[in-house]
N, CA, C and O atoms as a GROMACS GRO file, in nm:
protein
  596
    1UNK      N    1   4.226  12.257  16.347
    1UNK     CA    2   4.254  12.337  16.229
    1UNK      C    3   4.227  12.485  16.253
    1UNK      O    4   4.273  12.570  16.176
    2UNK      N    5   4.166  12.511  16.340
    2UNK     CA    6   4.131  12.666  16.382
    2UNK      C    7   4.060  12.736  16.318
    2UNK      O    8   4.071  12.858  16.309
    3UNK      N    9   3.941  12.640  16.240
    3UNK     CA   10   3.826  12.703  16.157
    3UNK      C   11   3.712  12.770  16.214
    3UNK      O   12   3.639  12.825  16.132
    4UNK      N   13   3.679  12.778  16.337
    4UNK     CA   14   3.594  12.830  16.406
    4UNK      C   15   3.603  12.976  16.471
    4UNK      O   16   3.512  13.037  16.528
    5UNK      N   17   3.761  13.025  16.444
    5UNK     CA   18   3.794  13.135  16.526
    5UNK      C   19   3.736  13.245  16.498
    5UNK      O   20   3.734  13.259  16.376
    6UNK      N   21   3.667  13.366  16.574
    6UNK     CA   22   3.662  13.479  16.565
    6UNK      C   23   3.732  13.573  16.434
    6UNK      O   24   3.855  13.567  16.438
    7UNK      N   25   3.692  13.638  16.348
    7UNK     CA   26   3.782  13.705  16.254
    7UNK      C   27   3.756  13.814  16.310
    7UNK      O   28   3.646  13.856  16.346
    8UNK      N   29   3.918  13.888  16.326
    8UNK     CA   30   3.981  14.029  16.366
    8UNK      C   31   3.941  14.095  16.292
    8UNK      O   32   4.004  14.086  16.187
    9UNK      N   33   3.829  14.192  16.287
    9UNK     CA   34   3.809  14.355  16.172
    9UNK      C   35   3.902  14.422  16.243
    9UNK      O   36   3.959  14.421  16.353
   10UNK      N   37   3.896  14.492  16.123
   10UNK     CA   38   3.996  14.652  16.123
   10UNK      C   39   3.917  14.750  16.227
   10UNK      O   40   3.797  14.727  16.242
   11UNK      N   41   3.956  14.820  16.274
   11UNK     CA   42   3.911  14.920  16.367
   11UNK      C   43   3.838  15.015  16.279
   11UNK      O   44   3.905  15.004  16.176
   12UNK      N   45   3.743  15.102  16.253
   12UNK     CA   46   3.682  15.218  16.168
   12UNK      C   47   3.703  15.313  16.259
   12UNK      O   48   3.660  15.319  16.374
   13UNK      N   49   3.787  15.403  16.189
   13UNK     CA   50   3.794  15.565  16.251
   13UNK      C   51   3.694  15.670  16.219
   13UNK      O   52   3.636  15.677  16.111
   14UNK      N   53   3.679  15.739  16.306
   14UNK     CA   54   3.516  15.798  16.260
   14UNK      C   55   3.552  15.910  16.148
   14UNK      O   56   3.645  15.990  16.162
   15UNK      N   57   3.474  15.906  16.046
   15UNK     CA   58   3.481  16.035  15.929
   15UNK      C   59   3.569  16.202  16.019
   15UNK      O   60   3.515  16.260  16.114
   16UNK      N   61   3.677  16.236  15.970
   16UNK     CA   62   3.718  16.353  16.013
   16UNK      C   63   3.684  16.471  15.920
   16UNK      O   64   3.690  16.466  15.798
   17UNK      N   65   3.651  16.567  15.987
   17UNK     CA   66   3.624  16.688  15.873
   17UNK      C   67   3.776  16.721  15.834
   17UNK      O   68   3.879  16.688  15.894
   18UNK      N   69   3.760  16.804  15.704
   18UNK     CA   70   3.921  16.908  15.693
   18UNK      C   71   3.902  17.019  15.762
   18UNK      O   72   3.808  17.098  15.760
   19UNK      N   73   3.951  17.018  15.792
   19UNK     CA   74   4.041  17.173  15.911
   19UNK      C   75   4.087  17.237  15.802
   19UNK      O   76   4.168  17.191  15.722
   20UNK      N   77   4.030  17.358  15.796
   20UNK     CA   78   4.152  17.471  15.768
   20UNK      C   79   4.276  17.522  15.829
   20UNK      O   80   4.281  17.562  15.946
   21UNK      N   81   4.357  17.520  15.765
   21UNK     CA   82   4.474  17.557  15.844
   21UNK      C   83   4.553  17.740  15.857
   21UNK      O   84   4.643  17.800  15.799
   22UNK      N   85   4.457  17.770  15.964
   22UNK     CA   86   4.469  17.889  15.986
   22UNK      C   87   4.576  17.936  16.075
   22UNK      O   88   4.596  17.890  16.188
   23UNK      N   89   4.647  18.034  16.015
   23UNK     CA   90   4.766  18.097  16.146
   23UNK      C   91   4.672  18.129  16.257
   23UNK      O   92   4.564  18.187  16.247
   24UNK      N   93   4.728  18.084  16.360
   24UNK     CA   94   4.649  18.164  16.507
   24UNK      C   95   4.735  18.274  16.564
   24UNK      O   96   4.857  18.264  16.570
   25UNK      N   97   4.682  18.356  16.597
   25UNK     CA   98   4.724  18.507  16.592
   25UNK      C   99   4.806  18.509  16.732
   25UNK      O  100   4.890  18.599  16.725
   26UNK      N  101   4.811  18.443  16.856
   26UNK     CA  102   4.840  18.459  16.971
   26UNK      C  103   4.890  18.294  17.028
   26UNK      O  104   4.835  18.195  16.981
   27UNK      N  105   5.008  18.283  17.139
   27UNK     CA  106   5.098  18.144  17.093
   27UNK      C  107   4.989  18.087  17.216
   27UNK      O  108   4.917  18.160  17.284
   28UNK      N  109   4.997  17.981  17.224
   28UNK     CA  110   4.973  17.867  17.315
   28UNK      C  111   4.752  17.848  17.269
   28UNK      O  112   4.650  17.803  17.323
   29UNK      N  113   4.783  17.903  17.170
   29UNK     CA  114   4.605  17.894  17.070
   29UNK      C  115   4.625  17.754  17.050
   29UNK      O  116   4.558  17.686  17.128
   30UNK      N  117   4.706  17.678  16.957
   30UNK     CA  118   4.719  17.522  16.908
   30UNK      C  119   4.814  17.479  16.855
   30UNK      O  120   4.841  17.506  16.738
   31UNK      N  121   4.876  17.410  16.923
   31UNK     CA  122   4.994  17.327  16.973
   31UNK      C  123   5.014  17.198  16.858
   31UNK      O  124   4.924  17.114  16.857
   32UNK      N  125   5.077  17.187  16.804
   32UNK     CA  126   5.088  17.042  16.701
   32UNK      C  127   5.200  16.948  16.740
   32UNK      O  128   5.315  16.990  16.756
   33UNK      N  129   5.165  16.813  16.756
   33UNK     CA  130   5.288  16.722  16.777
   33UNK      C  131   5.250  16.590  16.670
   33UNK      O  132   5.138  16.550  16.639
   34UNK      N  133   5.391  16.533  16.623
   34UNK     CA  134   5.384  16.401  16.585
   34UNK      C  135   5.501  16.366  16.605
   34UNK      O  136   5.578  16.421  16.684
   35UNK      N  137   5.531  16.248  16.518
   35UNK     CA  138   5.603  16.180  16.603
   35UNK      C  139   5.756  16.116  16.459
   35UNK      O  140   5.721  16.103  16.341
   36UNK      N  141   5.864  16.096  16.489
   36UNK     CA  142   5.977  16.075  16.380
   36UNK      C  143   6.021  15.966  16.455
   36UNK      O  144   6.026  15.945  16.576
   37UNK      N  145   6.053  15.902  16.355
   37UNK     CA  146   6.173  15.752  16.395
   37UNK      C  147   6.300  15.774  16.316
   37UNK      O  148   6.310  15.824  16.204
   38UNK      N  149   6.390  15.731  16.389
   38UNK     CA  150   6.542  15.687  16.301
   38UNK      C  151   6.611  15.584  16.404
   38UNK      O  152   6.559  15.552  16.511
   39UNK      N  153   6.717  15.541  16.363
   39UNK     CA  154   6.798  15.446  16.401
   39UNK      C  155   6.938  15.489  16.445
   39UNK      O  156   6.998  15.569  16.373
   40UNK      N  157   7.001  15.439  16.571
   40UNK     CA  158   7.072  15.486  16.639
   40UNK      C  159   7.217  15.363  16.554
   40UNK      O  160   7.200  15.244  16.529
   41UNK      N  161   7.346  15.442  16.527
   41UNK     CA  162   7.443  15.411  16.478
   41UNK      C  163   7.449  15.222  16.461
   41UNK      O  164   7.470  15.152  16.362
   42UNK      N  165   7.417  15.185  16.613
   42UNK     CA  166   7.375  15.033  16.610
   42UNK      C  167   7.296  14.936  16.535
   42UNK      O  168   7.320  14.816  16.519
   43UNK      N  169   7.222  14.988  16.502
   43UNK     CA  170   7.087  14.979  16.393
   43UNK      C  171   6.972  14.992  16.542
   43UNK      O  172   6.866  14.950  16.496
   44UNK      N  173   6.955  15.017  16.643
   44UNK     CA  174   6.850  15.033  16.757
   44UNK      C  175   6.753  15.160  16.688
   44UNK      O  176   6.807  15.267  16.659
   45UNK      N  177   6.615  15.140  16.666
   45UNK     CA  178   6.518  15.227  16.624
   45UNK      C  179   6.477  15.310  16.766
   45UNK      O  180   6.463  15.245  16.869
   46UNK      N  181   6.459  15.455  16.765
   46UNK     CA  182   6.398  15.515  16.824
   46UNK      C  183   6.349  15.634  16.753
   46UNK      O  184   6.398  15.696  16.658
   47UNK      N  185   6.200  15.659  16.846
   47UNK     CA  186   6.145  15.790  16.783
   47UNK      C  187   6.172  15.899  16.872
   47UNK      O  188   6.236  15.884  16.976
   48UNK      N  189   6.112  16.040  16.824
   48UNK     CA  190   6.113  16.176  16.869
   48UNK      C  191   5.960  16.189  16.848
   48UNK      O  192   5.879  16.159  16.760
   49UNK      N  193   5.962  16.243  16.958
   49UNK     CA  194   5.842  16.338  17.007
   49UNK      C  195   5.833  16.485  16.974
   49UNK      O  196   5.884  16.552  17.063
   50UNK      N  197   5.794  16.544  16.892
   50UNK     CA  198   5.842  16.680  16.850
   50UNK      C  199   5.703  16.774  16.863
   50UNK      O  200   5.604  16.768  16.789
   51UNK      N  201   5.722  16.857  16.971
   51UNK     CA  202   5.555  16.934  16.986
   51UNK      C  203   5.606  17.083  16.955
   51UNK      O  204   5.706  17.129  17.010
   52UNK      N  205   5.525  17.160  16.855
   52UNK     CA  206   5.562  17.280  16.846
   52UNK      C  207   5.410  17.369  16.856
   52UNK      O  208   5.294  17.329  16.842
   53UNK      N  209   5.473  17.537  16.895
   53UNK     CA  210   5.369  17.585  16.904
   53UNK      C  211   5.310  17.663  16.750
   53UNK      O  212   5.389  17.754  16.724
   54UNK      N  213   5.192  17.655  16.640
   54UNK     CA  214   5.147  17.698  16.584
   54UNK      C  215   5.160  17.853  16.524
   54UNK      O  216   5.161  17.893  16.407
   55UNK      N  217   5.173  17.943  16.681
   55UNK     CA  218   5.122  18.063  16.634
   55UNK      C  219   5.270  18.149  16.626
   55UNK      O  220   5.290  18.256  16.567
   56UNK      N  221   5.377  18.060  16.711
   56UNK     CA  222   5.471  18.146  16.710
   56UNK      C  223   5.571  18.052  16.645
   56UNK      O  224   5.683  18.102  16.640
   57UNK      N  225   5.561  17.897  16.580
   57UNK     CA  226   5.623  17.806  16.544
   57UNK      C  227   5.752  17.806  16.600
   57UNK      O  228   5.861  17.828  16.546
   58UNK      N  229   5.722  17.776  16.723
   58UNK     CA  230   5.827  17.787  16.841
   58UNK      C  231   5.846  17.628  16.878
   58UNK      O  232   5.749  17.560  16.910
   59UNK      N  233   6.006  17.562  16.870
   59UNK     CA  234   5.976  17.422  16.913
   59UNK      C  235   5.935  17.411  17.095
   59UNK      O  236   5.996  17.465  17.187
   60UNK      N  237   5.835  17.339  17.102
   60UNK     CA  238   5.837  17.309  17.284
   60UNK      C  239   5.882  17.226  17.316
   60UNK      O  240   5.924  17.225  17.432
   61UNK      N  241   5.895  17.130  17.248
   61UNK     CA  242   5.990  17.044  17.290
   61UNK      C  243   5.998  16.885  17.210
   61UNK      O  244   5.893  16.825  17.188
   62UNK      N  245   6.101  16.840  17.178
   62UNK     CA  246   6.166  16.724  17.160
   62UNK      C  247   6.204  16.612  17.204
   62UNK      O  248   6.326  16.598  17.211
   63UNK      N  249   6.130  16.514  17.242
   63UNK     CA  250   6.167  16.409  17.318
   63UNK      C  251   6.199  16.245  17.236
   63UNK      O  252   6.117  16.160  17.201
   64UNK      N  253   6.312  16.244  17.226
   64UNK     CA  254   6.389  16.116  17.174
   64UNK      C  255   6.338  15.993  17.283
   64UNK      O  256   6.299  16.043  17.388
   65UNK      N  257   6.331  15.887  17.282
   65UNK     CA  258   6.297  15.735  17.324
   65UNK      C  259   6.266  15.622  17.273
   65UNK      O  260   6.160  15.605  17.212
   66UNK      N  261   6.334  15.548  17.288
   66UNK     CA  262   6.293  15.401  17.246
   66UNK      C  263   6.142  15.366  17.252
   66UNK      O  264   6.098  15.267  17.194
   67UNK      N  265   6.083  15.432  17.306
   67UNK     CA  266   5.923  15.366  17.370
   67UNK      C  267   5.879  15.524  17.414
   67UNK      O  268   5.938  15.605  17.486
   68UNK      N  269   5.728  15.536  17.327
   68UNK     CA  270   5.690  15.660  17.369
   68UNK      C  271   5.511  15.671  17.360
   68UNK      O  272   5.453  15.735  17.273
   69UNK      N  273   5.439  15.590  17.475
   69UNK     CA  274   5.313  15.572  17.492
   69UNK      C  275   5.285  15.674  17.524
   69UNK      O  276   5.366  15.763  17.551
   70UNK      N  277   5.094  15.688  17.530
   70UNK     CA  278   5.078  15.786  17.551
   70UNK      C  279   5.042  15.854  17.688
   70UNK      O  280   4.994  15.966  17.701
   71UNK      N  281   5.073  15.766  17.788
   71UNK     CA  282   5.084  15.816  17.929
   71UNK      C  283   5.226  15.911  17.888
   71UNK      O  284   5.211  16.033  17.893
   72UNK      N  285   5.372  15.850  17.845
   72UNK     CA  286   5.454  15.960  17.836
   72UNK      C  287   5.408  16.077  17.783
   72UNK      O  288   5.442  16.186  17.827
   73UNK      N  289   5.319  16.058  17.673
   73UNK     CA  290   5.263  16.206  17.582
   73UNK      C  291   5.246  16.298  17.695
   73UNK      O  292   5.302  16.403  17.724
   74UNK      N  293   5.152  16.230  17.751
   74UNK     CA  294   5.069  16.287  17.893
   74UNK      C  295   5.157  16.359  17.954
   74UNK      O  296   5.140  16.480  17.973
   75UNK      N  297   5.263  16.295  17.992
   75UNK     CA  298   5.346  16.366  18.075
   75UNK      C  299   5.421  16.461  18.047
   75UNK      O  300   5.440  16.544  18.136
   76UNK      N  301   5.498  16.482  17.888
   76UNK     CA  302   5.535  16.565  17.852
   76UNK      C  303   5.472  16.734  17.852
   76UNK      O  304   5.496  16.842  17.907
   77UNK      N  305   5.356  16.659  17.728
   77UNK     CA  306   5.266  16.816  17.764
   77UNK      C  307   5.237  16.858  17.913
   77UNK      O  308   5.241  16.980  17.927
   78UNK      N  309   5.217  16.810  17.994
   78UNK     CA  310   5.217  16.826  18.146
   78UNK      C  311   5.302  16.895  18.196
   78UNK      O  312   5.290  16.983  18.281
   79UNK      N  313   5.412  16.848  18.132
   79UNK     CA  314   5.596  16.909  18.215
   79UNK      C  315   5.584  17.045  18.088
   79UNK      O  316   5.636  17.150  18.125
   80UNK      N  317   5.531  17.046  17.973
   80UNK     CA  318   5.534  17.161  17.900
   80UNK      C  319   5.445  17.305  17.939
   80UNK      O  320   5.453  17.425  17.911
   81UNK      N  321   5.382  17.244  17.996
   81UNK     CA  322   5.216  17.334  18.053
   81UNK      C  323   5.245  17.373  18.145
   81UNK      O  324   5.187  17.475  18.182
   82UNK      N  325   5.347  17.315  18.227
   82UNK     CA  326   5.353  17.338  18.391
   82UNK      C  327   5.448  17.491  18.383
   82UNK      O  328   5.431  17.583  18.462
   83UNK      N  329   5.561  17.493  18.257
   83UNK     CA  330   5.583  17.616  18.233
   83UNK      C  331   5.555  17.730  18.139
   83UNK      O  332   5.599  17.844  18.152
   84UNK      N  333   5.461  17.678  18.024
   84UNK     CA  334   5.388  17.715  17.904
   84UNK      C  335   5.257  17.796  17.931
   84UNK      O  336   5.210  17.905  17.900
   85UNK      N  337   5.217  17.675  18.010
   85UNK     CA  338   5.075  17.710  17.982
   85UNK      C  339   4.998  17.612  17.907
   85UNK      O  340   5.085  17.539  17.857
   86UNK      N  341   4.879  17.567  17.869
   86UNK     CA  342   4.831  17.455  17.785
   86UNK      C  343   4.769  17.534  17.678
   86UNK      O  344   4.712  17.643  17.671
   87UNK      N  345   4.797  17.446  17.601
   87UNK     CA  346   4.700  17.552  17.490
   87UNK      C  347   4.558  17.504  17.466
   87UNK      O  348   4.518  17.401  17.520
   88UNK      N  349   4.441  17.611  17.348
   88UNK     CA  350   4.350  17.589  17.344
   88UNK      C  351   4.303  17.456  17.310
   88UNK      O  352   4.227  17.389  17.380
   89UNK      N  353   4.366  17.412  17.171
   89UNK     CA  354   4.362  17.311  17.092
   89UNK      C  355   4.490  17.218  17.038
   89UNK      O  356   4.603  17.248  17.074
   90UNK      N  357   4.472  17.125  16.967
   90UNK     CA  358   4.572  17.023  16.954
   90UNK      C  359   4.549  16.969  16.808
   90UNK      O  360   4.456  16.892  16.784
   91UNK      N  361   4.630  17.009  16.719
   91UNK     CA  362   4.647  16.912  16.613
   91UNK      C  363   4.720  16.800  16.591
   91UNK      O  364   4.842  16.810  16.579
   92UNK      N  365   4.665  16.695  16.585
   92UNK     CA  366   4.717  16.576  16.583
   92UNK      C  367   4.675  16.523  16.416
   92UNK      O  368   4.609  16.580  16.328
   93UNK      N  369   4.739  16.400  16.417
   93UNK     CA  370   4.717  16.253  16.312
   93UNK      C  371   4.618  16.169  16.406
   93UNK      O  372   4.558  16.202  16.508
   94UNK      N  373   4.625  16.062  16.342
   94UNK     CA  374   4.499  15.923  16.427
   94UNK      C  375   4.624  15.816  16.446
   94UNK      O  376   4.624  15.706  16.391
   95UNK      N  377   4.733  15.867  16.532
   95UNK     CA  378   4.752  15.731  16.552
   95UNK      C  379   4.700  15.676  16.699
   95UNK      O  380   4.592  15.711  16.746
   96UNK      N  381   4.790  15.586  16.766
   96UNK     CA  382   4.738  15.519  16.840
   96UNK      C  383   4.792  15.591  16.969
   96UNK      O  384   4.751  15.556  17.080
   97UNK      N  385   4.883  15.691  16.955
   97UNK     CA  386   4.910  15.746  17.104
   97UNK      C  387   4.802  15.843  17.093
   97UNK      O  388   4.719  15.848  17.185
   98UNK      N  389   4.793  15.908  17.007
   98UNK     CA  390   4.638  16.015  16.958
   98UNK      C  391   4.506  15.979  17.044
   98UNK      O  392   4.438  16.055  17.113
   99UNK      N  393   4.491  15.854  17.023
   99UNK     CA  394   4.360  15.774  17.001
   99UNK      C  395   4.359  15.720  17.184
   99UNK      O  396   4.254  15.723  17.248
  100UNK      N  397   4.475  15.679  17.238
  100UNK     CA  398   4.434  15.623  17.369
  100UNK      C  399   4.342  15.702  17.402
  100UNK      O  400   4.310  15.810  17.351
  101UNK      N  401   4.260  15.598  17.563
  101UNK     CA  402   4.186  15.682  17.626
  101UNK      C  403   4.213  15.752  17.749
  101UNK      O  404   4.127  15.807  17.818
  102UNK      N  405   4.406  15.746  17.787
  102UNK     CA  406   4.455  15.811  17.852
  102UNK      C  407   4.508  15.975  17.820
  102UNK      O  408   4.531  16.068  17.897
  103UNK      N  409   4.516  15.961  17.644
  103UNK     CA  410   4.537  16.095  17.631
  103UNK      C  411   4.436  16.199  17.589
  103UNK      O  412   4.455  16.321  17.583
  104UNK      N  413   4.302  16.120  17.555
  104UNK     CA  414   4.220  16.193  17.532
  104UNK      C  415   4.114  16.257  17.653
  104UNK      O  416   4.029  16.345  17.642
  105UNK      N  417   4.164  16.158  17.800
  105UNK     CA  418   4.084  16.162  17.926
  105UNK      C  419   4.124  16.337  17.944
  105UNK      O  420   4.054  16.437  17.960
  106UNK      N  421   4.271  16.314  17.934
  106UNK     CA  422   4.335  16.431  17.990
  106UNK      C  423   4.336  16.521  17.928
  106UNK      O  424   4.374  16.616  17.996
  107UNK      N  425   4.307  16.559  17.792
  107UNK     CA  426   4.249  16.680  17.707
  107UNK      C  427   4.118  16.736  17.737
  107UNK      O  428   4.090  16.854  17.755
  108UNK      N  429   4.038  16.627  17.738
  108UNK     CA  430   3.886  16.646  17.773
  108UNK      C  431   3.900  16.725  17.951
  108UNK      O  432   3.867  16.843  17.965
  109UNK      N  433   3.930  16.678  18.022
  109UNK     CA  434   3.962  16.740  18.195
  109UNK      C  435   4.051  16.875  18.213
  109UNK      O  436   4.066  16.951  18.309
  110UNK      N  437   4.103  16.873  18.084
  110UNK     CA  438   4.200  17.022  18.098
  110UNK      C  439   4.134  17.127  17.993
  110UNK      O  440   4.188  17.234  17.966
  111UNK      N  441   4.014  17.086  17.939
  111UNK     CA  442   3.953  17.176  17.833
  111UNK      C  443   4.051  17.216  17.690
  111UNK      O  444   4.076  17.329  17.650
  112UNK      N  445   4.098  17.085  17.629
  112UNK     CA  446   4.165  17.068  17.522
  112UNK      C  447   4.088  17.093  17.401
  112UNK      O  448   3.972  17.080  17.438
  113UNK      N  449   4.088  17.114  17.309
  113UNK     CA  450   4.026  17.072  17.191
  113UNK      C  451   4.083  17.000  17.098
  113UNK      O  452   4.178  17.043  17.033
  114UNK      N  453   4.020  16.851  17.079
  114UNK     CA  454   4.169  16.749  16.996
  114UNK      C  455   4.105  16.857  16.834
  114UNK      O  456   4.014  16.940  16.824
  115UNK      N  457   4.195  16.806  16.744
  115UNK     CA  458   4.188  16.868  16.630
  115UNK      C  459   4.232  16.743  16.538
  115UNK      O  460   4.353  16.746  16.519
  116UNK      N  461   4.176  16.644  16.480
  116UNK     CA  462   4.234  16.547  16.467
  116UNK      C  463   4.214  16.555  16.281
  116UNK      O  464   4.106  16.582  16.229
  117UNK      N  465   4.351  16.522  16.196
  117UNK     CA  466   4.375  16.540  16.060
  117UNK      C  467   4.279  16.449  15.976
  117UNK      O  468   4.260  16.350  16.046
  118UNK      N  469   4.251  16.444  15.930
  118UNK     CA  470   4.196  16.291  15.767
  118UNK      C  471   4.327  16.212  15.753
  118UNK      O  472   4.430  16.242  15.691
  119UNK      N  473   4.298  16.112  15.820
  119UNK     CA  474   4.366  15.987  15.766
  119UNK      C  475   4.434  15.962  15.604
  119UNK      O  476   4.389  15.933  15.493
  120UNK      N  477   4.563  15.992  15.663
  120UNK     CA  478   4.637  15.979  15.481
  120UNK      C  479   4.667  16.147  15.474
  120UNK      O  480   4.760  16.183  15.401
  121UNK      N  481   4.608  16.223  15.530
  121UNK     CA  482   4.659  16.383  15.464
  121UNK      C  483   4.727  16.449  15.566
  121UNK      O  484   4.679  16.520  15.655
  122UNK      N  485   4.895  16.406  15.538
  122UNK     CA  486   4.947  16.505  15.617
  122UNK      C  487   4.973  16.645  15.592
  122UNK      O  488   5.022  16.717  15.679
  123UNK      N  489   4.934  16.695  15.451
  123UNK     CA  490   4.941  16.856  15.482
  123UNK      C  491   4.826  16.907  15.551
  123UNK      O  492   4.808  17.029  15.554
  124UNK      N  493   4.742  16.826  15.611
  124UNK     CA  494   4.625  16.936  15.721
  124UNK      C  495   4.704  16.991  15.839
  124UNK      O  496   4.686  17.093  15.907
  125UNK      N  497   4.797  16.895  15.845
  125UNK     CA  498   4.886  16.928  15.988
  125UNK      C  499   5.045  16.963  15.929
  125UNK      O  500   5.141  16.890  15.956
  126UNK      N  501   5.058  17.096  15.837
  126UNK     CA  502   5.159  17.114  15.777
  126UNK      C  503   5.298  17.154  15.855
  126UNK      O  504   5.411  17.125  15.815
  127UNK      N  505   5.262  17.234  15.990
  127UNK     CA  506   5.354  17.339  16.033
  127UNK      C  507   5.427  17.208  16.112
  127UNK      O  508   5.546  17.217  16.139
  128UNK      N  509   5.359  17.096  16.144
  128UNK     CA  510   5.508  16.969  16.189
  128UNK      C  511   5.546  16.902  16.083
  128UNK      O  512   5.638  16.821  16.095
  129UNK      N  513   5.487  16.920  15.967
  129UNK     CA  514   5.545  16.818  15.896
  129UNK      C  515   5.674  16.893  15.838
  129UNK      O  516   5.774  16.829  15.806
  130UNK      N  517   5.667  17.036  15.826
  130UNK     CA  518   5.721  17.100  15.825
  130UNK      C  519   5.867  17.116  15.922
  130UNK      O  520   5.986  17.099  15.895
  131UNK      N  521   5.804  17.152  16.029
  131UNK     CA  522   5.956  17.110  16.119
  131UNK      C  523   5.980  17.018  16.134
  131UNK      O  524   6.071  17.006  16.217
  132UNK      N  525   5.927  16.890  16.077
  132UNK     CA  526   5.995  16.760  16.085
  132UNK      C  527   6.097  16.744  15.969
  132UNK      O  528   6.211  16.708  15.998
  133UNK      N  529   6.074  16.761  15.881
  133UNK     CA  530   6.144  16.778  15.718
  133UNK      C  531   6.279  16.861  15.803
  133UNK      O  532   6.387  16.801  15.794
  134UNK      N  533   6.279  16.993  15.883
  134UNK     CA  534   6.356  17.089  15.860
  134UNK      C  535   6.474  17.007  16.023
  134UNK      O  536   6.593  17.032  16.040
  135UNK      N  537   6.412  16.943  16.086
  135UNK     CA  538   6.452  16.837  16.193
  135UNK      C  539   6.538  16.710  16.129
  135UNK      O  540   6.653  16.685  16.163
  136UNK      N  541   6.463  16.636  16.031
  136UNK     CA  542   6.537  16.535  15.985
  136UNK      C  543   6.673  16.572  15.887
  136UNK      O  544   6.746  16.479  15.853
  137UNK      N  545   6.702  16.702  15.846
  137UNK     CA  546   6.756  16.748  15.728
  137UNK      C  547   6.907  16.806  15.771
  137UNK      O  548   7.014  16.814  15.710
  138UNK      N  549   6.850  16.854  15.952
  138UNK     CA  550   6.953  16.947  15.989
  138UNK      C  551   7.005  16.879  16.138
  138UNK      O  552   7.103  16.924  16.198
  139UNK      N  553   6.946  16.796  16.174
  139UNK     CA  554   6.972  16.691  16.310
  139UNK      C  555   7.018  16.581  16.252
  139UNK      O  556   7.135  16.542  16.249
  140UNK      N  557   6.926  16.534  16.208
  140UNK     CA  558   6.917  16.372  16.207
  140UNK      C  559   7.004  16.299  16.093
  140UNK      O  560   7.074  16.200  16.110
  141UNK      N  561   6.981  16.378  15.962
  141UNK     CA  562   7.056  16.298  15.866
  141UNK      C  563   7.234  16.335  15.884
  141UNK      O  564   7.327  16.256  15.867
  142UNK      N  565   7.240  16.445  15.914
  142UNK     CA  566   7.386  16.468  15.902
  142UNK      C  567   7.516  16.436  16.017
  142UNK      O  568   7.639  16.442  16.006
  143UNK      N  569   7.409  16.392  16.153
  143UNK     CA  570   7.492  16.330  16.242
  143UNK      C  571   7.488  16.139  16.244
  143UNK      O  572   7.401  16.071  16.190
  144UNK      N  573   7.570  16.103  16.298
  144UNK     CA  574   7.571  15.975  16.388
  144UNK      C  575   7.537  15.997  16.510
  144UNK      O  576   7.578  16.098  16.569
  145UNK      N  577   7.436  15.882  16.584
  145UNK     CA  578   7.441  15.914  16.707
  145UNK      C  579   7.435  15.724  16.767
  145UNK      O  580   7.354  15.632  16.754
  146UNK      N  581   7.564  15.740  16.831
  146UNK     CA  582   7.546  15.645  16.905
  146UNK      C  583   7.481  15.579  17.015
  146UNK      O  584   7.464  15.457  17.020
  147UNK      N  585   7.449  15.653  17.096
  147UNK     CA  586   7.352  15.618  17.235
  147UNK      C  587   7.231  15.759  17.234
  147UNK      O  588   7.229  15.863  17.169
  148UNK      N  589   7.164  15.717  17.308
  148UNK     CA  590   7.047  15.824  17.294
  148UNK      C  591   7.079  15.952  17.394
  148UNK      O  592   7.012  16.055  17.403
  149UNK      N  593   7.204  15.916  17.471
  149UNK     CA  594   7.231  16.030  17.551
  149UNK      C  595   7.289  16.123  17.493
  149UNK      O  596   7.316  16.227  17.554
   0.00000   0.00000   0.00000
């Protein structure tokens, strides 16, 4: 009957402070990315990777994929840095590409500062939610896209 099994808890995320959300005066200060889904003409779901820079709300870059762990994260900002520069800090959400311990190894070794939002409040991290709204409105809803190429 399977009355003996282990019960699965929920994971507890540790208390986040609120961040103020301050313009930073000079670009590559703190970098914001999250993440958009839509569906390709087929009904096939894929997301975008959308990292922009804060101070000059400059997009860095956009990455569409079916599958987007956070070793890819890794790699992106990597391929972004390699001609950018890295920035000071990082505003993120808590999800689970956020949260690996592959992307946080590599913030911590490159002198990152995560910046991580309150669970449930996406205006702490306004300036993507922002170009996401202005992304889904002017990309996404008004085309078809059949293949991801």
């Amino acid at each position: 009957m399977g009355l003996n099994q282990k019960r699965r808890t929920k994971k507890r995320l540790p208390d986040r402070e609120p961040q103020p959300l301050e313009v930073p005066a000079e670009m590559n200060h703190t970098w914001s990315f999250d993440f958009m889904s839509d569906a390709l003409y087929g009904g096939r779901r894929f997301r975008c990777l959308n990292i922009i820079d804060e101070g000059t709300r400059e997009a860095l870059g956009i990455v569409p994929d079916t599958s987007l762990p956070a070793a890819r994260v890794v790699r992106e900002l990597e391929q972004i840095g390699s001609v950018r520069g890295l920035p000071q800090r990082i505003r993120i959400d808590n999800g689970p590409e956020m949260l690996a311990q592959v992307f946080t190894d590599w913030c911590k070794d490159n002198g990152i500062e995560l910046a991580y939002i309150q669970p449930g409040k996406p205006n702490q991290n306004a300036y993507i939610e922002r170009f996401n709204r202005s992304f889904l409105d002017e990309l996404l809803d008004p085309y078809l896209f059949t293949t991801m190429s």
